[in-house]
C-alpha positions in Angstrom: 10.3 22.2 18.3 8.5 21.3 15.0 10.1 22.2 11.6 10.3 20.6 8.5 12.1 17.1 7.9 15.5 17.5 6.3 15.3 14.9 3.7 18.9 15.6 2.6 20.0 14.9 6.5 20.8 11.0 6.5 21.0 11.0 10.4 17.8 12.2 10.5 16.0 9.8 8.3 17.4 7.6 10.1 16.0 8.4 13.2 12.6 8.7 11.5 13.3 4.8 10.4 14.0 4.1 13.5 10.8 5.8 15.2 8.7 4.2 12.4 10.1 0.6 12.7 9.7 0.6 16.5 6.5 2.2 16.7 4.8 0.1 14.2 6.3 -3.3 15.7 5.1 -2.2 18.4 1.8 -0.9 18.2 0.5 -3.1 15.8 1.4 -6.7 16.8 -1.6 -8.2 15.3 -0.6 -7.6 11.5 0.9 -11.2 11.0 2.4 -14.2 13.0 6.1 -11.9 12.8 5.5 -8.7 13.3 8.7 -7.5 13.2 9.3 -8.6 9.9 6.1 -7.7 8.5 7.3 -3.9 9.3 11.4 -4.8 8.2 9.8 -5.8 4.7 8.0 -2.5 4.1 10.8 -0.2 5.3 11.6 0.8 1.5 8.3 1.5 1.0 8.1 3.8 4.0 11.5 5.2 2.9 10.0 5.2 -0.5 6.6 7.5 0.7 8.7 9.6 3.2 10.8 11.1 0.2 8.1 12.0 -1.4 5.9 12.9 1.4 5.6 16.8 3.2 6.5 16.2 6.5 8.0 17.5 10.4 9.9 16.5 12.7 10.0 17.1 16.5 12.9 17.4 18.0 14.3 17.8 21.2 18.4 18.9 21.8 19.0 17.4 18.1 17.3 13.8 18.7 13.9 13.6 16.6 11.3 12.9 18.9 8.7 12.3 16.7 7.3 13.0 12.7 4.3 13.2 10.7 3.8 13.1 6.4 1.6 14.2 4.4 0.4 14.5 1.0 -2.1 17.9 0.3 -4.4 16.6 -2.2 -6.5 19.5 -3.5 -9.7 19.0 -1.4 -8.0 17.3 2.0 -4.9 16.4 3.3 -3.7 12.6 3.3 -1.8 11.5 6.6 0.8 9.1 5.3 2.4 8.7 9.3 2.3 9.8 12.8 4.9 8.3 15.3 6.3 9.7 18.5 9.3 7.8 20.1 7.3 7.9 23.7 3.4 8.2 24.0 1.7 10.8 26.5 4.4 13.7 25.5 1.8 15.3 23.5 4.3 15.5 20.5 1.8 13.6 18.1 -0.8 16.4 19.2 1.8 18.9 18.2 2.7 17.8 14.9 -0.9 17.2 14.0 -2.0 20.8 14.9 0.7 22.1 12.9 -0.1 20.2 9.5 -3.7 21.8 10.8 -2.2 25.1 10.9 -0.1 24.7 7.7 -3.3 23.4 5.4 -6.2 26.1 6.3 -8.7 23.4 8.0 -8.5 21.5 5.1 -9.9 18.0 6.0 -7.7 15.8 7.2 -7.7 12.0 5.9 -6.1 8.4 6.8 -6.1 4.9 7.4 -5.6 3.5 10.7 -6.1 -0.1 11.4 -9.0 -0.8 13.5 -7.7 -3.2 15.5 -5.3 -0.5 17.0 -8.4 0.9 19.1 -5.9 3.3 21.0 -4.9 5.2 17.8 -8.4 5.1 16.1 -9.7 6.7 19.6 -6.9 9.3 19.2 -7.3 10.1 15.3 -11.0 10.7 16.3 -10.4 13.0 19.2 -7.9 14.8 17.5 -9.4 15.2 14.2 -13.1 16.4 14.9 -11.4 19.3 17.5 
């Protein structure tokens, strides 16, 4: 189920730290010599953007499964994150679609590093539907 992230829920931002430090170890190993690291020093930054930031959740039985932010800035709407905890579950497609539904097919915008060919393949799919 999608809803909004409760930003007042520690256990949940939690989890959405959790999702976001994983995923982005993970999926972008090529940022510098320690990735893990890399991602560990920008976690108050993320934390910092997340508070600010609109955002969902998807959530299974209580757990977050995944989340996306956003920033609606006039003309288009600025992706700040995307992560699911597993790939293939569709739950990035259904938090994309609903930021879709939410913002009137107002263009969507964001930065994706180009070395992670599997996500800029995605955005692209996902963003000219």
């Amino acid at each position: 189920m999608c809803r909004k992230i409760n930003k007042e829920d520690k256990e949940e931002m939690k989890q959405i730290e959790n999702i976001w430090l994983e995923r982005s170890i993970e999926v972008h190993r090529f940022v510098a010599p320690d990735p893990e690291q890399f991602w560990r020093d920008r976690l108050t930054q993320f934390q910092q953007v997340t508070k600010k930031a609109e955002g969902y959740v998807y959530e299974t039985d209580g757990l977050v499964k995944g989340f996306i932010t956003w920033e609606n800035r006039n003309k288009y709407i600025y992706i700040y994150e995307l992560f699911a905890r597993e790939s293939g579950k569709e739950i990035g497609s259904k938090l994309l679609n609903k930021v879709k539904e939410l913002n009137n097919g107002k263009p969507l915008v964001l930065d994706v590093y180009v070395l992670n060919i599997r996500s800029v393949n995605w955005y692209s799919k996902k963003t000219s539907s």
